[in-house]
N, C-alpha and C positions, 0 to 999 in steps of 0.2 A: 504494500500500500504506500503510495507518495502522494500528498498532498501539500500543493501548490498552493500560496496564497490566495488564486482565481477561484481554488476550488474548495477552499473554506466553508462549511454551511454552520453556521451559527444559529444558536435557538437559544429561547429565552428558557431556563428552568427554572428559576423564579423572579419575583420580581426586584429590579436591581442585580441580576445576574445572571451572565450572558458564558452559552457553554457553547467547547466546538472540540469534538472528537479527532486529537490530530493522526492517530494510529491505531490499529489494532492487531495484534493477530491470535492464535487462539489461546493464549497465555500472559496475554500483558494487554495493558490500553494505555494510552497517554492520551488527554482530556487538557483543554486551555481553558480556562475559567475566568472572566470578566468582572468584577463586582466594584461597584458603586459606594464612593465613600458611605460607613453608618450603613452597609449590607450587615447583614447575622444569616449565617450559618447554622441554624440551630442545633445544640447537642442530639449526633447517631452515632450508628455504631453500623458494622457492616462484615459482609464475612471476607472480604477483600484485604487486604495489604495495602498501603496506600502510603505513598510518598508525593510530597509537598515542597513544591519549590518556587520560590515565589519570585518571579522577571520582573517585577514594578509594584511599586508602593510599599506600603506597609499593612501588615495585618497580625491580629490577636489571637491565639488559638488559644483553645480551652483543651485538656486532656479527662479523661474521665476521670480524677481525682481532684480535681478543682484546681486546678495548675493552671496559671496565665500563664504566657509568653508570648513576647512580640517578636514579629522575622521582619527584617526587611529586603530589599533586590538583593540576590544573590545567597541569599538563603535557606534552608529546606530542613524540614522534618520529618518524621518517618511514624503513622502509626501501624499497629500489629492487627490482626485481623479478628474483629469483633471488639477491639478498643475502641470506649464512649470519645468524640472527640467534637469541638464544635470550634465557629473562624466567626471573627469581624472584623471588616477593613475599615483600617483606621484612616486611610485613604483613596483613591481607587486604586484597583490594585490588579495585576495581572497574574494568575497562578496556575503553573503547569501539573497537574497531578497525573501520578504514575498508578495505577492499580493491579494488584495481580490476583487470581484471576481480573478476567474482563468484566467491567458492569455491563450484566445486559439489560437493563434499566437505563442503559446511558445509549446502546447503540440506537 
């Protein structure tokens, strides 16, 4: 799969935050994430692997024990699968996530 900037399809998954599937294949996904300074992420959890790397802004993550921390560009985190975790951007921010398995709720 190669995906060209022309051929980007972007979709709103909620509001104030704009999703675009950049790869897949049957073992991985990478997902670009959009969000809107003052987005919330609400605390989930998921059976995926999920790393967090954040190309613009800054943003707040929550862990499922009550842990702040803020990333900014150049950044990344990593939760385990089934770890409660939740994000707010503290400014708009752009973020690349890695999932393994693939969300198939996201393709």
């Amino acid at each position: 799969m190669i995906t060209k900037l022309g051929d980007k399809r972007t979709r709103e998954r909620a509001p104030g935050v704009q999703m675009t599937v950049m790869g897949c294949t049957a073992k991985m996904m990478v997902v670009e994430f959009a969000m809107e300074q003052g987005t919330a992420v609400e605390p989930h959890q998921h059976p995926h692997e999920q790393i967090s790397y954040v190309m613009q802004g800054k943003v707040a993550y929550y862990d499922g024990e009550g842990t702040r921390f803020v990333l900014e560009a150049g950044e990344c985190c990593a939760f385990d699968s089934e770890q409660p975790h939740g994000a707010k951007a503290l400014t708009d921010v752009v973020i690349v996530d890695s999932f393994a398995p693939p969300r198939e709720d996201f393709r």
